[in-house]
BALOBA-1460 file (C-alpha; in Angstrom, 3 decimals):
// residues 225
<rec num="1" residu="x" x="19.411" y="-0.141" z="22.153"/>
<rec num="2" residu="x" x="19.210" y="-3.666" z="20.625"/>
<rec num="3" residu="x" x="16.453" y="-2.385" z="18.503"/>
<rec num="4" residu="x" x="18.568" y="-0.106" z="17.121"/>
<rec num="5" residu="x" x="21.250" y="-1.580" z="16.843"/>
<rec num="6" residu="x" x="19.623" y="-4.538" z="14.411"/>
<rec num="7" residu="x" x="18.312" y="-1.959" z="12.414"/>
<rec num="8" residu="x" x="21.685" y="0.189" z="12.038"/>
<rec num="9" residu="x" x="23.503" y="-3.007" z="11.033"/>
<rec num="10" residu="x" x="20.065" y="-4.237" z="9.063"/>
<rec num="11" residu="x" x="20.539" y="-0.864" z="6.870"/>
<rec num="12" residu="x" x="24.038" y="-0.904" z="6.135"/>
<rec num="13" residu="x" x="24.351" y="-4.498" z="5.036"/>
<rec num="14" residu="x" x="21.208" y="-4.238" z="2.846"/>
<rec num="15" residu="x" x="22.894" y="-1.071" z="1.342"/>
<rec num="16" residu="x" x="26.857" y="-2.445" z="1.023"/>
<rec num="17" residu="x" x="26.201" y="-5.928" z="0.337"/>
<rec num="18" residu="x" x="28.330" y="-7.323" z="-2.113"/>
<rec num="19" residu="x" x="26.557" y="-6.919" z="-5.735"/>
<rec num="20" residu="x" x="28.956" y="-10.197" z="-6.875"/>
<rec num="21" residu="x" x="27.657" y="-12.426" z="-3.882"/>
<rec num="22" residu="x" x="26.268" y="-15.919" z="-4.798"/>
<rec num="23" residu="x" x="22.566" y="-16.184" z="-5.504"/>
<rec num="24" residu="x" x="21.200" y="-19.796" z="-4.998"/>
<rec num="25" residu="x" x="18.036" y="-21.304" z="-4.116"/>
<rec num="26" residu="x" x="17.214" y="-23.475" z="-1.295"/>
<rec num="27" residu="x" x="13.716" y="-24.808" z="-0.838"/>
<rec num="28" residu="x" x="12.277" y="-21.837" z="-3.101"/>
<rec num="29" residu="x" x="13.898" y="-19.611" z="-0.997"/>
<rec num="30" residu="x" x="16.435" y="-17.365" z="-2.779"/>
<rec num="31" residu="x" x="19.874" y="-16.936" z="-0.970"/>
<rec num="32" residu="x" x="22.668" y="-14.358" z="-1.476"/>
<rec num="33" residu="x" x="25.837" y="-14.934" z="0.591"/>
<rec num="34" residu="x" x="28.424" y="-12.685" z="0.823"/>
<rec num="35" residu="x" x="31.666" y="-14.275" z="1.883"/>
<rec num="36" residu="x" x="34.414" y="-11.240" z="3.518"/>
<rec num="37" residu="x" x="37.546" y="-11.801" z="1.183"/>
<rec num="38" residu="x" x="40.016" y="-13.192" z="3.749"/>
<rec num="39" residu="x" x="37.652" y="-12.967" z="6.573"/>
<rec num="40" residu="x" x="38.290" y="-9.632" z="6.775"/>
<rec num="41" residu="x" x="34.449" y="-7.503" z="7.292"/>
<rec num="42" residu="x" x="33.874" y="-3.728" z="5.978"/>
<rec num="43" residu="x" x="34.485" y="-0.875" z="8.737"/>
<rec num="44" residu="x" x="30.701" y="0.089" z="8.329"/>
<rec num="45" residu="x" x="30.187" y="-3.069" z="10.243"/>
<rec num="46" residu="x" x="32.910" y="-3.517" z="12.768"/>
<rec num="47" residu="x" x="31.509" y="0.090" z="13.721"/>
<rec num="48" residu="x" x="28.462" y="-0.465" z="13.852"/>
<rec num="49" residu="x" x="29.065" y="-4.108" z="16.440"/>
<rec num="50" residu="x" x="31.974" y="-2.527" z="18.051"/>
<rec num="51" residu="x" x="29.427" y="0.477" z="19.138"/>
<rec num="52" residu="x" x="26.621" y="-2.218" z="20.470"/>
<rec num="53" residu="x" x="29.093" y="-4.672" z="21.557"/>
<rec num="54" residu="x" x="28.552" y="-3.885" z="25.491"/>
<rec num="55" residu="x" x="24.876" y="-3.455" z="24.775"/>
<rec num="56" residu="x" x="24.639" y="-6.926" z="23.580"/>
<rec num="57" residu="x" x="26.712" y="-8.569" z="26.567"/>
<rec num="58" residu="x" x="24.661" y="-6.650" z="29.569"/>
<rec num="59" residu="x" x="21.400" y="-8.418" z="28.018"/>
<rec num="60" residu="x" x="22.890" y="-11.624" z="27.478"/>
<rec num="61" residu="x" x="24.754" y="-11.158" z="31.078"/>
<rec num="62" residu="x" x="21.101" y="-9.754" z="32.477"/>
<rec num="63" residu="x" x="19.338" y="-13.353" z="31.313"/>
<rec num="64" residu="x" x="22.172" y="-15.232" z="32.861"/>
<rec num="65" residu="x" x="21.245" y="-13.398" z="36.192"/>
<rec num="66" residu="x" x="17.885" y="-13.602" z="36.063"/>
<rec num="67" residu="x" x="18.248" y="-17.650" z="35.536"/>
<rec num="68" residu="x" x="20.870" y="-18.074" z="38.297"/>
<rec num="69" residu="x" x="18.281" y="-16.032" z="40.739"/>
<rec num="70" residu="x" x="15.671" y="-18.245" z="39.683"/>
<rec num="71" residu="x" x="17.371" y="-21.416" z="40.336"/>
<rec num="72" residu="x" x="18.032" y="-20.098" z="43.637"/>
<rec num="73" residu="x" x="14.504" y="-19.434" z="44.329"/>
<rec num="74" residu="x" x="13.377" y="-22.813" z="43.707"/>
<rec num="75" residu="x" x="16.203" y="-24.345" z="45.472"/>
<rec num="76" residu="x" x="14.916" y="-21.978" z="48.785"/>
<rec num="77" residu="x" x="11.396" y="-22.589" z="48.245"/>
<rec num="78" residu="x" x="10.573" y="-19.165" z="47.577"/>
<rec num="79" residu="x" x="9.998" y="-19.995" z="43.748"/>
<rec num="80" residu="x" x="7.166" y="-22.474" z="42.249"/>
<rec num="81" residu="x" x="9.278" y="-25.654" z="41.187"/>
<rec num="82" residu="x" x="7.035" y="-26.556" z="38.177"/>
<rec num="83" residu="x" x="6.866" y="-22.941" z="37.052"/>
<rec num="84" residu="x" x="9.899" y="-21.766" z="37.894"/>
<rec num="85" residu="x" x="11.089" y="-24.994" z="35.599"/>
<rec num="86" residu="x" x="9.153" y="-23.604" z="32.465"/>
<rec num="87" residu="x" x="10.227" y="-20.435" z="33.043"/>
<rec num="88" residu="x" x="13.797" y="-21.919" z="33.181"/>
<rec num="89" residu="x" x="13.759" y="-23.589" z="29.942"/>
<rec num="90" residu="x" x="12.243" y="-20.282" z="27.760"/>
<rec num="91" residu="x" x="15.080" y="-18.517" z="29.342"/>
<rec num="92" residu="x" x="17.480" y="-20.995" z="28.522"/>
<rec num="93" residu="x" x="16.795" y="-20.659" z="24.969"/>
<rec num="94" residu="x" x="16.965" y="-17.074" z="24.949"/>
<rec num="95" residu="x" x="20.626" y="-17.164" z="26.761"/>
<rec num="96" residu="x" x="21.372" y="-19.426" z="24.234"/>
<rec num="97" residu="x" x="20.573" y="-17.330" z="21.278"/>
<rec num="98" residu="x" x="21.996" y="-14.690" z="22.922"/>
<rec num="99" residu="x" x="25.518" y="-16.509" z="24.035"/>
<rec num="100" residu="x" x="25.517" y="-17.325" z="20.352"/>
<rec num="101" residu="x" x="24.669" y="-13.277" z="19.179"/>
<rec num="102" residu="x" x="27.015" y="-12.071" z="21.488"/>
<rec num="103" residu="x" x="30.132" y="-14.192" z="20.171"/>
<rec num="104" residu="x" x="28.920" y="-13.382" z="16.607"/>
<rec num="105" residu="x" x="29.163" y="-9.661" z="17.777"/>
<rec num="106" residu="x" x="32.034" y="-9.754" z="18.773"/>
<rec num="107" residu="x" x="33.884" y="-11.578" z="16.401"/>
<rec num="108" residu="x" x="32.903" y="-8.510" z="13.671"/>
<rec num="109" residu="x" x="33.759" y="-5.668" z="16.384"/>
<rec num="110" residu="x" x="37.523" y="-7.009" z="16.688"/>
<rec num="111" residu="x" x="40.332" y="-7.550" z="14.518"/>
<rec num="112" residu="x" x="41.661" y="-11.043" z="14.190"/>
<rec num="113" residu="x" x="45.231" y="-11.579" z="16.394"/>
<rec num="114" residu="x" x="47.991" y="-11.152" z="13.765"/>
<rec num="115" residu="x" x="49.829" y="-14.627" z="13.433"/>
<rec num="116" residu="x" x="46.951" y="-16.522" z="13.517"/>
<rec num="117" residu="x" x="44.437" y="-18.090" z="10.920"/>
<rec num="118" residu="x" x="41.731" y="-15.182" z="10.802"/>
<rec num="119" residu="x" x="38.143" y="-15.954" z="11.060"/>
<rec num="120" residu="x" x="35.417" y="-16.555" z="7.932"/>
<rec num="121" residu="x" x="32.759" y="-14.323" z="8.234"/>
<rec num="122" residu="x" x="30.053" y="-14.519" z="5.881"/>
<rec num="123" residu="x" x="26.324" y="-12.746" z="5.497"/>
<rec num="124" residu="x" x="23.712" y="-14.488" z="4.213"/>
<rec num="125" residu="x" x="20.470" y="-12.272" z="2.589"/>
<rec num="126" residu="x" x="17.533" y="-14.468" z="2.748"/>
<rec num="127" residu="x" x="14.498" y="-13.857" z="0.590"/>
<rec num="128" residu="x" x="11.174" y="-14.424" z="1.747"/>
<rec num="129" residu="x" x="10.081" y="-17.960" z="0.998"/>
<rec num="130" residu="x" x="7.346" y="-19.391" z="-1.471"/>
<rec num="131" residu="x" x="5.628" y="-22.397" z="-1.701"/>
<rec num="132" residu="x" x="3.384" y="-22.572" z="-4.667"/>
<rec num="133" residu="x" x="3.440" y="-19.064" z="-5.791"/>
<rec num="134" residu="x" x="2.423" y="-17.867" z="-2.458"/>
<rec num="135" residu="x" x="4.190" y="-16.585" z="-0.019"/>
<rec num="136" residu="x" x="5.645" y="-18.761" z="2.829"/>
<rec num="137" residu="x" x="6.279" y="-18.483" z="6.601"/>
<rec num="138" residu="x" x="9.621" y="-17.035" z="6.677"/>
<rec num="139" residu="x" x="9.905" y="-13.434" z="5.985"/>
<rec num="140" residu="x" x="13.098" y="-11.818" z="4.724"/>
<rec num="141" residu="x" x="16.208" y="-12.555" z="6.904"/>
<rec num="142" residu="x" x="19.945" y="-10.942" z="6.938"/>
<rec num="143" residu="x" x="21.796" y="-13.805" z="8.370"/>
<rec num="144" residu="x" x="24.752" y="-13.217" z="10.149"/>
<rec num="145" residu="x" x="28.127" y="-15.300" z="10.771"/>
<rec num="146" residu="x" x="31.417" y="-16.015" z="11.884"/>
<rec num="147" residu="x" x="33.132" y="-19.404" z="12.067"/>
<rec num="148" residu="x" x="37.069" y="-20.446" z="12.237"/>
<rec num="149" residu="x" x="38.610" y="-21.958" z="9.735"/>
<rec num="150" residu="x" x="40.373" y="-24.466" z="12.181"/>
<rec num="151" residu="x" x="40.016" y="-25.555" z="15.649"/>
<rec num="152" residu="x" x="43.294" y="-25.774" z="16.116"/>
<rec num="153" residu="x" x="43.975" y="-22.565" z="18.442"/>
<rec num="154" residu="x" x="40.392" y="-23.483" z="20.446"/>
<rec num="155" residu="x" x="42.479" y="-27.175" z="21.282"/>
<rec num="156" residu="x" x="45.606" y="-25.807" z="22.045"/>
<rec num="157" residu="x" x="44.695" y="-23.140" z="24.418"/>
<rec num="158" residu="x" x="41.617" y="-24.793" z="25.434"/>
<rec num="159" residu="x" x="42.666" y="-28.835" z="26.309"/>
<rec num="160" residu="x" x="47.016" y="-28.800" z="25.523"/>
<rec num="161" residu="x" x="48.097" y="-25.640" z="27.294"/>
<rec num="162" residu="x" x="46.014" y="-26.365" z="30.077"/>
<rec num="163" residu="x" x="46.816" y="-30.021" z="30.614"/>
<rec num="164" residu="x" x="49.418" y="-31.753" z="32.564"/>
<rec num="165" residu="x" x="49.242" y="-34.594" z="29.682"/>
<rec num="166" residu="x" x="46.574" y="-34.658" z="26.454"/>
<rec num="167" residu="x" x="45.762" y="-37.960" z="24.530"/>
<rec num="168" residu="x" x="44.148" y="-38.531" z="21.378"/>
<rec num="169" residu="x" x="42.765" y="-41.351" z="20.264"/>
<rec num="170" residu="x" x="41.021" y="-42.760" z="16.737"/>
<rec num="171" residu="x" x="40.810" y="-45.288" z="13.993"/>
<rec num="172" residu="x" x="41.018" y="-42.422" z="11.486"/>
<rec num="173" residu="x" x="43.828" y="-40.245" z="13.238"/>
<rec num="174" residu="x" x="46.751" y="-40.847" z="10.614"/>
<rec num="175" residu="x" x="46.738" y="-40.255" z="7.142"/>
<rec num="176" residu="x" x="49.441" y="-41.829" z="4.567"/>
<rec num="177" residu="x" x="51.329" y="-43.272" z="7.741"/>
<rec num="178" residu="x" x="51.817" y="-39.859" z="9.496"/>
<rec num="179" residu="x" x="49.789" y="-38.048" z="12.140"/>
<rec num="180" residu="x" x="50.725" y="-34.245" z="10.426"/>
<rec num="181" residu="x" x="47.297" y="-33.284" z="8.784"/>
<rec num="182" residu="x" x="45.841" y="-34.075" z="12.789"/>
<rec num="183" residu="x" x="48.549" y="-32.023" z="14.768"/>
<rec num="184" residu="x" x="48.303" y="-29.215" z="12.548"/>
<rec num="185" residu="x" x="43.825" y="-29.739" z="12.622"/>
<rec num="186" residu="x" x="44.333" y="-30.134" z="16.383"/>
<rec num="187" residu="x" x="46.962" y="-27.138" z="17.530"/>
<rec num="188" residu="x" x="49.345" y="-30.179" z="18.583"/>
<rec num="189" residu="x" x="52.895" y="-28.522" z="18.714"/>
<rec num="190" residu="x" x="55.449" y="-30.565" z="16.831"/>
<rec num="191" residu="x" x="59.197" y="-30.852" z="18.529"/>
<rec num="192" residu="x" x="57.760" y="-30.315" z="22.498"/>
<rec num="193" residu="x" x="57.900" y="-33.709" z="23.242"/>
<rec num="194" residu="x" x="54.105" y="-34.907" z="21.296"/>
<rec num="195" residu="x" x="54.075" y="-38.755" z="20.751"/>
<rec num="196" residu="x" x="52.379" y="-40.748" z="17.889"/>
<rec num="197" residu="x" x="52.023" y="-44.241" z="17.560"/>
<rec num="198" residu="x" x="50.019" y="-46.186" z="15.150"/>
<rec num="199" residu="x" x="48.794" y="-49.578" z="16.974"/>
<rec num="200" residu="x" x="47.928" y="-52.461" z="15.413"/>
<rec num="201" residu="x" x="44.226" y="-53.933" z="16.076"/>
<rec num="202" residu="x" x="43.897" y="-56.502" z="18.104"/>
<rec num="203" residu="x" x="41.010" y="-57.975" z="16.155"/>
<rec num="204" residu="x" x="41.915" y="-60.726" z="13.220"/>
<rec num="205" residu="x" x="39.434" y="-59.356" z="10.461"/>
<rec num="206" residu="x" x="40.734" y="-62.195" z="8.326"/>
<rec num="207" residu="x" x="39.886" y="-64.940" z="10.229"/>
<rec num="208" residu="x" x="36.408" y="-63.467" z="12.013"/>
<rec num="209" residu="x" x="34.830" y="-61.375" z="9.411"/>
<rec num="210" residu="x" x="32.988" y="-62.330" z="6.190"/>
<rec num="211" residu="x" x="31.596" y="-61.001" z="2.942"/>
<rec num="212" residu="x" x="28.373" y="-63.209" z="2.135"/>
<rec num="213" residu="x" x="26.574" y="-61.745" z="-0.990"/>
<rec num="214" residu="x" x="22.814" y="-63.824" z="-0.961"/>
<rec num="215" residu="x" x="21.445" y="-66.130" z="-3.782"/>
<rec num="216" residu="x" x="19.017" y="-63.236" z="-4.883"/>
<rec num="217" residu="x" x="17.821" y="-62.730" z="-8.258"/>
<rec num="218" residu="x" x="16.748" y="-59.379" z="-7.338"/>
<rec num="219" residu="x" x="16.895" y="-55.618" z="-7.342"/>
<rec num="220" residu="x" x="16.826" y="-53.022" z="-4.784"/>
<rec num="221" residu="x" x="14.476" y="-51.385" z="-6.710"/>
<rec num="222" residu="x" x="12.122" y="-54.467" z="-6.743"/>
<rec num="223" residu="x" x="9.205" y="-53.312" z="-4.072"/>
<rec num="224" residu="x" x="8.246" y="-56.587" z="-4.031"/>
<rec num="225" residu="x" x="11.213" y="-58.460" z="-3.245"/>
């Protein structure tokens, strides 16, 4: 079912993708990427992931099984420590991948929530690469992705909401005297009782720092020097 699924969603981008898209060249390797206009991907392909979704979260779900079983054998005895370890860590890269397939998945199989900043999903169609006129190790590659454009609602749900009391902390945190390009970056809610003070540091850079520029008749560029 994975099989097929890659190749369903293989042939339809190949077939819509966006004739406009960007063509650039990275390493002799030419790149198209077609950027969704507003984050917003064709039905073909929230079909197409919405249809596979489950498929894709039973394997990912089956690896994470399979690993916690493992881990259980070893810690009974019934599993080989040292190979149960390397079997461990090529597992954990495939539940990796597949944590990270399975959230790409699903963030083209479902609408973004209505009042909130909507997701940037983007395909990238890799060319096969070349190195000297011939061809290189990487064969052609359809390149899927899905990012937010702020972490704001990931903070606030994730660290503020849950949270009896949240503090943030940084030399860079203000900008122009205010903290409002941070709260609105970090999902910090204005008028609920949020705090910001600017401190001033407790170190005298005037009095304990120094700028000494060497005697050097001499360029960077000088190998010699």
């Amino acid at each position: 079912d994975l099989q097929l699924f890659a190749e369903s969603l293989g042939r339809y981008i190949k077939s819509h993708f966006d004739p406009d898209a960007k063509t650039t060249n990275y390493g002799g390797r030419e790149e198209k990427v077609w950027r969704m206009p507003y984050g917003k991907a064709p039905a073909g392909i929230v079909e197409v992931c919405h249809r596979h979704l489950d498929s894709v979260n039973m394997f990912s779900q089956i690896l994470c099984d399979t690993i916690d079983h493992i881990k259980e054998g070893i810690k009974k005895g019934g599993v080989d420590a040292d190979k149960g370890a390397d079997v461990l860590r090529r597992l954990g890269r495939h539940r990796f991948m597949f944590e990270k397939i399975s959230s790409t998945v699903f963030a083209y199989s479902e609408p973004d929530v209505p009042g909130e900043r909507p997701m940037a999903r983007f395909i990238t169609l890799a060319g096969a690469s070349f190195r000297r006129g011939k061809k290189g190790g990487k064969a052609e590659q359809i390149i899927i992705a899905a990012s937010p454009i702020s972490a704001s609602e990931f903070i606030k749900k994730g660290v503020i909401d849950k949270a009896k009391g949240v503090v943030f902390t940084s030399a860079t945190i203000s900008s122009l005297g205010n903290f409002n390009r941070f709260a609105e970056r970090a999902g910090v809610p204005f008028g609920t009782g949020a705090q910001f003070f600017i401190l001033p540091s407790p170190f005298n850079h005037a009095e304990n720092g120094a700028i000494v520029v060497p005697a050097m008749m001499t360029e960077p560029s000088f190998g010699d020097a």
